[in-house]
C-alpha positions as CSV (number, residue, x, y, z in Angstrom):
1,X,109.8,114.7,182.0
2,X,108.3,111.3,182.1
3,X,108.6,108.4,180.4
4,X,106.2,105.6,180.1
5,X,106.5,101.9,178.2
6,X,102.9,100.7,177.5
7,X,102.2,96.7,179.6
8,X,100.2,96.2,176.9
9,X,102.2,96.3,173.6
10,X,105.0,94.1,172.7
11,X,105.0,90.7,170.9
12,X,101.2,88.8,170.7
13,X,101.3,85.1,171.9
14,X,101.5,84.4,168.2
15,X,105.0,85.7,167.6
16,X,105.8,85.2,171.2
17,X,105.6,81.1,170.7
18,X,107.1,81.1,167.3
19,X,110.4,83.2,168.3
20,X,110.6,80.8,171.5
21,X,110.3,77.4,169.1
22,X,113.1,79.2,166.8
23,X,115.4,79.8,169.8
24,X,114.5,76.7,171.7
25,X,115.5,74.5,167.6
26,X,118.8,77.3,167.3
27,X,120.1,76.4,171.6
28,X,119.9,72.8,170.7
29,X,123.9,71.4,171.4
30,X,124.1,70.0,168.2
31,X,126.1,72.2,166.3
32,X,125.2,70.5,162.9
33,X,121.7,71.3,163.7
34,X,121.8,74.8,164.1
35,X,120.8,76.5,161.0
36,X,117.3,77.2,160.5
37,X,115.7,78.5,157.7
38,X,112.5,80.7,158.2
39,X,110.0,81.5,155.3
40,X,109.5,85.3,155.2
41,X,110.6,87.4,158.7
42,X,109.8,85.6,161.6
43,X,108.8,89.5,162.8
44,X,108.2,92.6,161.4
45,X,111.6,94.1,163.4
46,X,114.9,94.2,162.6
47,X,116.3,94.7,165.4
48,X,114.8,91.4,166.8
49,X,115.2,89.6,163.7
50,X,119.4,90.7,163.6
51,X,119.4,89.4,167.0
52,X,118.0,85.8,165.7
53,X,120.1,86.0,162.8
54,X,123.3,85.8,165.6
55,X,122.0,83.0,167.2
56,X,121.4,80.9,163.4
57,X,118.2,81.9,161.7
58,X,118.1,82.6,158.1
59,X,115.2,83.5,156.4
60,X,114.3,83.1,153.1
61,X,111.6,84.1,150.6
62,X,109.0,82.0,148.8
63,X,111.3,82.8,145.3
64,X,114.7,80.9,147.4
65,X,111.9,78.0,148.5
66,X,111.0,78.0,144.2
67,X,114.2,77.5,143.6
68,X,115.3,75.2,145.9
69,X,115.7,71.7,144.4
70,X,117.0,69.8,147.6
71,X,116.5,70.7,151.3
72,X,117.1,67.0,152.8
73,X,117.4,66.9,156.4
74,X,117.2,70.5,156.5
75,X,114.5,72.7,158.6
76,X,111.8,74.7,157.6
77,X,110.4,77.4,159.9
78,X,106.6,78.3,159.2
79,X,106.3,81.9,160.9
80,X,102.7,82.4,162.9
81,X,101.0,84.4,159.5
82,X,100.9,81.1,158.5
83,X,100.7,79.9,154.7
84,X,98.9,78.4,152.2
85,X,98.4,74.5,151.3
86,X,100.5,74.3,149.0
87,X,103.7,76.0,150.4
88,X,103.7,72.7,152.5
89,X,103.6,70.6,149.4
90,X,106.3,72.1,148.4
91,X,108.6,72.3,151.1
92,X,107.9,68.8,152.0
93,X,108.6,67.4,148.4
94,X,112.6,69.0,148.5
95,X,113.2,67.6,151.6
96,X,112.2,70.3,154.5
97,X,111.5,69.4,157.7
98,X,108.6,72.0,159.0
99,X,108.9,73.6,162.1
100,X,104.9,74.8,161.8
101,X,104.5,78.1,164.3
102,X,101.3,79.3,162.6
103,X,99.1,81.2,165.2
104,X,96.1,79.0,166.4
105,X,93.9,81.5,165.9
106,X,95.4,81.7,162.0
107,X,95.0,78.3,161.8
108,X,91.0,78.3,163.1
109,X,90.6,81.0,160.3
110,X,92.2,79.3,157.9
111,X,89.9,76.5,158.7
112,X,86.7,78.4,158.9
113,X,87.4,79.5,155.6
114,X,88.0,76.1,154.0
115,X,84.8,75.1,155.7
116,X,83.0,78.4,154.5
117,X,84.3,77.3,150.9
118,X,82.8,74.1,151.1
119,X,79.6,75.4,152.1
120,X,79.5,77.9,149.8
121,X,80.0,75.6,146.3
122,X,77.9,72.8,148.0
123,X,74.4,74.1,146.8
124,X,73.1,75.4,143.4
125,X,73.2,79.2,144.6
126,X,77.1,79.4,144.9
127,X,78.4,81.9,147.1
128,X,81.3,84.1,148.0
129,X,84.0,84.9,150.2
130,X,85.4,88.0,151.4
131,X,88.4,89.3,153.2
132,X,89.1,92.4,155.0
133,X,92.9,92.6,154.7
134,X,95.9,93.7,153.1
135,X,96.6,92.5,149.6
136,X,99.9,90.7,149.7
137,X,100.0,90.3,153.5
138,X,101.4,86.6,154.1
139,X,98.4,86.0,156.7
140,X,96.0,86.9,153.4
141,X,98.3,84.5,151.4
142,X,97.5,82.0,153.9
143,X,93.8,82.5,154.4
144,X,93.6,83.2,150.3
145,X,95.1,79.6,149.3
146,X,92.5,77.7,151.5
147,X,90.3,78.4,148.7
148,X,92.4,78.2,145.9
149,X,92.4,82.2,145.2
150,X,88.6,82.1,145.1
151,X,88.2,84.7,147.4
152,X,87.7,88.8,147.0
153,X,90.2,90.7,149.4
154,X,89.4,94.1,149.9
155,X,91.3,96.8,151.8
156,X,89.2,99.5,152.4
157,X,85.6,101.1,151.7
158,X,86.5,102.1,148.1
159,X,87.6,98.7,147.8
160,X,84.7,96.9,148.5
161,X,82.5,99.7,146.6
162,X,84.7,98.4,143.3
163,X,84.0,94.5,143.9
164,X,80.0,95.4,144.1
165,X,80.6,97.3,141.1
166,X,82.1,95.2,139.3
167,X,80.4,92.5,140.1
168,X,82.9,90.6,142.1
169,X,80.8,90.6,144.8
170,X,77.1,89.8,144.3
171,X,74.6,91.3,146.1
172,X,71.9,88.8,145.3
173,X,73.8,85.7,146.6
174,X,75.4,84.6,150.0
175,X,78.1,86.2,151.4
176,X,80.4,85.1,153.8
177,X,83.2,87.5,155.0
178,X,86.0,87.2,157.4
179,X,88.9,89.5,158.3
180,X,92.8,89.1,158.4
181,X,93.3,88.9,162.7
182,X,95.7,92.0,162.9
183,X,93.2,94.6,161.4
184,X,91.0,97.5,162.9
185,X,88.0,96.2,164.7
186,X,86.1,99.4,164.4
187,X,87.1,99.6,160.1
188,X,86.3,95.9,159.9
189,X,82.6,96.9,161.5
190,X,82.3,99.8,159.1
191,X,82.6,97.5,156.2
192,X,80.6,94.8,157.5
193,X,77.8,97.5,157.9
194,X,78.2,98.7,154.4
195,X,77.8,95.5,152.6
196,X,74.8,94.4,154.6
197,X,73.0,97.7,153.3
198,X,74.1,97.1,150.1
199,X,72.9,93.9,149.8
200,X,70.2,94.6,151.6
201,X,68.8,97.3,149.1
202,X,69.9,95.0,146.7
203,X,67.2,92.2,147.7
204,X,64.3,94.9,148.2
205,X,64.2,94.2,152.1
206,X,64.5,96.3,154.9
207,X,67.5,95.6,156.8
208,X,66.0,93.6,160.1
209,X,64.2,91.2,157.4
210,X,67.6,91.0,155.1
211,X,69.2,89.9,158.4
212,X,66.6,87.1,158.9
213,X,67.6,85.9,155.8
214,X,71.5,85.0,156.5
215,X,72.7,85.9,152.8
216,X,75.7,87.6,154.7
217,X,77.6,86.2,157.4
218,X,79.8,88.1,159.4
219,X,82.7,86.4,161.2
220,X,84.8,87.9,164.2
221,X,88.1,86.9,163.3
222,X,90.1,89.6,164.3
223,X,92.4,88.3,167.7
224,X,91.0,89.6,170.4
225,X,94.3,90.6,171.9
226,X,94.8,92.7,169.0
227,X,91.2,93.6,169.5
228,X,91.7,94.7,173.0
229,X,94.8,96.5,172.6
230,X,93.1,99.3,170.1
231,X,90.9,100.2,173.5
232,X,93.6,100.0,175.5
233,X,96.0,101.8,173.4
234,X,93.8,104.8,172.9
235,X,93.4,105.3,176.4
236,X,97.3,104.9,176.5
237,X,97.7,107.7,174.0
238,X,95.2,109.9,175.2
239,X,96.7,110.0,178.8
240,X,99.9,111.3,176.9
241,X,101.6,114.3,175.8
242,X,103.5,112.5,173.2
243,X,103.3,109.2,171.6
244,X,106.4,107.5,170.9
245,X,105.3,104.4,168.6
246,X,108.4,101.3,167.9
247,X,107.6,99.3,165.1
248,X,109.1,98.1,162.0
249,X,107.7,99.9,159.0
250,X,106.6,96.9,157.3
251,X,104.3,95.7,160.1
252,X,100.8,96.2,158.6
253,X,99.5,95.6,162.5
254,X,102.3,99.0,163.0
255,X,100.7,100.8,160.5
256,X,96.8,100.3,162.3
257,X,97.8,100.6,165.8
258,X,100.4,103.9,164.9
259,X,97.9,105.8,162.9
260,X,94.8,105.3,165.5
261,X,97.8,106.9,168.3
262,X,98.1,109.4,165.6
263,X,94.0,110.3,165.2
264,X,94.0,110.8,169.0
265,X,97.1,112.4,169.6
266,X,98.9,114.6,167.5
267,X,102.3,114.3,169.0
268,X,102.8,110.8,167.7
269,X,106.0,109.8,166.0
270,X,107.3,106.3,164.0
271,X,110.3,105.0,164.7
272,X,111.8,101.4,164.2
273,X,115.1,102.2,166.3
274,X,116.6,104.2,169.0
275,X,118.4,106.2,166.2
276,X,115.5,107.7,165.1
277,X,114.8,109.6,168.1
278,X,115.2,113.5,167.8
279,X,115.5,115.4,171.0
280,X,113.6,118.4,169.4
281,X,110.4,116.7,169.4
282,X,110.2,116.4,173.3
283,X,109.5,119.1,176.4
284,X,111.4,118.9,179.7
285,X,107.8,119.3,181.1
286,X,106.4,116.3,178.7
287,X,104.3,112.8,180.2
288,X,105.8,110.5,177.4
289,X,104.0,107.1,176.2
290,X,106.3,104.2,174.8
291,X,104.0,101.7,172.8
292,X,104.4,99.7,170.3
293,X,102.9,97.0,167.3
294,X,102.4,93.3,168.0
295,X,105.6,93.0,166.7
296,X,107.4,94.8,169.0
297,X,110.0,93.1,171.5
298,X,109.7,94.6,174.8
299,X,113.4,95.3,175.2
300,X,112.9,97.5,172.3
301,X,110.3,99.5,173.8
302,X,112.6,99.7,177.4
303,X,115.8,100.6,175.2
304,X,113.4,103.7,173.6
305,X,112.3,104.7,177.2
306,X,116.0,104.5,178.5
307,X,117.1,106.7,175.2
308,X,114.5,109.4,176.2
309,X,114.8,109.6,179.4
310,X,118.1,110.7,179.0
311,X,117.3,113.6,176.2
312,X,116.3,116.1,179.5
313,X,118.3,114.1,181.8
């Protein structure tokens, strides 16, 4: 048997420069200064996020930051989903001192989609926005409070068959629609494709003359790391016998990247830990693939390859 850990997965710049900013705040010598707080999981992992809590980090959810009534001289930690406006407000008025890791490429959505807002109210047809992405998802949060909730998020085909329906979506007036950066290029396209024939039929115009028109705007938000690594990843689990995907099993950006393994390779099992592992599902004979999410630490992955390698060793 064989066992290969995937170059390509493991942590995204995003997480990658918001876990260093934590540990580089947490190794300071001050001791007073050690604790820091962090709003929501730094990572999708526990594993990485009990090794953080050792070193000082504590997160917190948005209901502790509610109830919060003074944080003075105390620090903040904004993970890279990123959050809405007025999470700032709000932290700053009790006293927080913000560590802000948002992703840059969260923060240029975030912006596009103020700016898209803006555009959108400015003239006497008002528009709409749309986002592909998870409901709940703190990145959607984020991207959701730019316009003040004024904003249809939709998940899925059926999804965005139910806001035409109902009318939260209007065919007969512009659209602009981005997508949450961790999600499936190729299910992002499939949407994108269905709206423009629905509004497109909805106009009377063919399709090329709907397009000359610009009521819909496509944007290409999803990270093109992320969008690289669904390529490279199906290669990666096609060249395998069996898939071994590490992630924690809250990571939405887990969930896409473990079931597309899973459409091209049937041998594909979740785990979050090495204690999941289960000798039966490996052959002495097997090539095995080690991958992983975006929020994956590389040890991780090398501490599963380690653990399987000695199954049939």
């Amino acid at each position: 048997m064989t066992v290969d850990v995937d170059n390509n997965s493991g942590f995204c710049a995003g997480v990658i420069r918001a876990i260093d900013k934590a540990e580089e705040y947490l190794d300071k010598a001050d001791v007073s200064r050690k604790r820091l707080y962090s709003l929501g999981a730094i990572v999708h992992n526990e594993s990485e996020l009990n090794r953080l809590a050792s070193k000082g980090l504590v997160t917190i959810d948005r209901e502790d930051l509610s109830e919060t009534r003074a944080a003075e001289g105390e620090t903040l930690l904004i993970r890279a989903h990123g959050e809405p406006p007025e999470t700032y407000r709000q932290a700053e008025s009790i006293g927080f001192n913000i560590i802000d890791c948002t992703c840059p490429v969260v923060l240029k959505l975030q912006k596009d989609i103020r700016d898209a807002y803006v555009r959108l109210h400015e003239g006497p047809r008002k528009g709409q926005i749309a986002i592909f992405g998870k409901i709940g998802h703190p990145e959607v949060l984020g991207l959701l409070g730019q316009t003040d909730g004024d904003a249809v998020v939709i998940e899925n085909m059926k999804m965005l068959e139910d806001a035409v329906g109902d009318g939260r979506i209007g065919l007969t007036r512009p659209v602009e629609i981005f997508s949450q950066t961790t999600k499936s290029p190729a299910e992002y396209s499939s949407i994108c494709s269905r709206l423009e024939e629905m509004m497109a039929v909805a106009n009377e115009m063919p399709i090329p003359q709907f397009k000359g028109r610009r009521l819909l705007t496509v944007h290409n938000t999803i990270c093109q790391q992320v969008a690289t690594r669904h390529a490279k990843l199906s290669r990666f689990a096609l060249e395998h016998d069996i898939i071994i995907f590490v992630s924690g099993k809250a990571s939405s950006n887990g969930k896409v990247l473990c079931d597309l393994c899973k459409s091209l390779n049937i041998r594909t099992y979740h785990i979050s830990s090495v204690n999941e592992l289960k000798r039966e599902w490996f052959r002495s004979e097997d090539k095995v693939g080690v991958c992983g999410a975006t929020s994956t630490p590389k040890w991780l992955l090398e501490q599963v390859a380690a653990a399987i390698g000695k199954l049939h060793g």
